[in-house]
N, C-alpha and C positions, 0 to 999 in steps of 0.2 A: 495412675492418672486417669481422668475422665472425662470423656468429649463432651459430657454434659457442661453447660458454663454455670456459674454457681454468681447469683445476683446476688453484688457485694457494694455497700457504702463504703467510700473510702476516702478520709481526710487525708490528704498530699503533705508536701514539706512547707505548700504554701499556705496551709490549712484551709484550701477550698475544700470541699464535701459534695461527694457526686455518685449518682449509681454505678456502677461499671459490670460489664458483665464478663466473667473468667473465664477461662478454661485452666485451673488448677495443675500446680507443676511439684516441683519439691520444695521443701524449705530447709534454708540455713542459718547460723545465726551469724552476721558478720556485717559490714558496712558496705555502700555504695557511693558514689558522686553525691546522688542528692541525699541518702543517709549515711551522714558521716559518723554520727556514735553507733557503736554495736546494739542489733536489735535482731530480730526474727526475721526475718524477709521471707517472703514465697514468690517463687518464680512462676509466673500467672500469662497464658495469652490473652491479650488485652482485645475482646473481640471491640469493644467501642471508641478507640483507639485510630486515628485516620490509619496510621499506617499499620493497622489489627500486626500487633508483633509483641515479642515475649518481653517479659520486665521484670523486674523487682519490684516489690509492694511491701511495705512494715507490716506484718501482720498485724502487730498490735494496735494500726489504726483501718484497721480492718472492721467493720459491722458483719458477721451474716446475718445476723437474727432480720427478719421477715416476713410479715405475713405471707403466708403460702395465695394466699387469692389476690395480693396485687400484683403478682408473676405475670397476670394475665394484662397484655398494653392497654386494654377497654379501661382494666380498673385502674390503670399509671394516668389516665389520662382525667378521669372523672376526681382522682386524687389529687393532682395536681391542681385543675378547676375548684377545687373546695379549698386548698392553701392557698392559692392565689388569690380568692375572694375574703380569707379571711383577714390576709395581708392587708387586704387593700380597705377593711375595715376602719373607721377611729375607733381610737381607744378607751373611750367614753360609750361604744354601743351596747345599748340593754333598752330592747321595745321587740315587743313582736310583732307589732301593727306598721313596724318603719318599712319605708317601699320607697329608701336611694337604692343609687344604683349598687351599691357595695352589698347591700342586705338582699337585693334581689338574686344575685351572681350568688351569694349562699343560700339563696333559699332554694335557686334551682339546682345547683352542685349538691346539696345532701337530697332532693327529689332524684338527680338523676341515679343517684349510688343508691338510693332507695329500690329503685325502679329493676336495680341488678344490671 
């Protein structure tokens, strides 16, 4: 095991989907409360977690894959500001001259990750 925590996507039993960050424990295969059919579990400390404490996690709704440069919270944050701008796009946008508020919020969000 390793104090290192390992930035993990992880869809729940409620299928929200959320970062979380671990500290890596064992794994078994067997059932819990919230997974009741047999699966992989890893027991993980949950540092993002109000009460940061150990759990079971399904592995197999586990993500690690990552880019290794959005580890750093600068680029979680510039990432974010790019999805949330493109969210808030319609679904008809295609102009490069448009200057709403939705095309402005992307044009600075891909400047700022530009910019490093």
């Amino acid at each position: 095991m390793s104090d290192t925590p390992a930035i993990v996507r992880y869809t729940n039993w409620r299928g929200e989907t959320t970062e979380r960050r671990l500290i890596l424990g064992d794994v078994r295969f067997g059932t819990t409360e919230w997974h009741p059919k047999p699966t992989w579990l890893i027991t993980a400390f949950d540092l993002d977690h109000p009460a940061q404490i150990w759990k079971e996690f399904d592995l197999l709704q586990c993500d690690f894959t990552r880019r290794a440069d959005l580890c750093d919270p600068t680029q979680d944050e510039r990432v974010k500001a790019l999805v949330d701008a493109v969210k808030a796009m319609p679904d008809d946008w295609y102009s490069d001259g448009c200057d709403c508020k939705p095309c402005e919020a992307l044009h600075a969000a891909l400047r700022a990750m530009e910019q490093g």
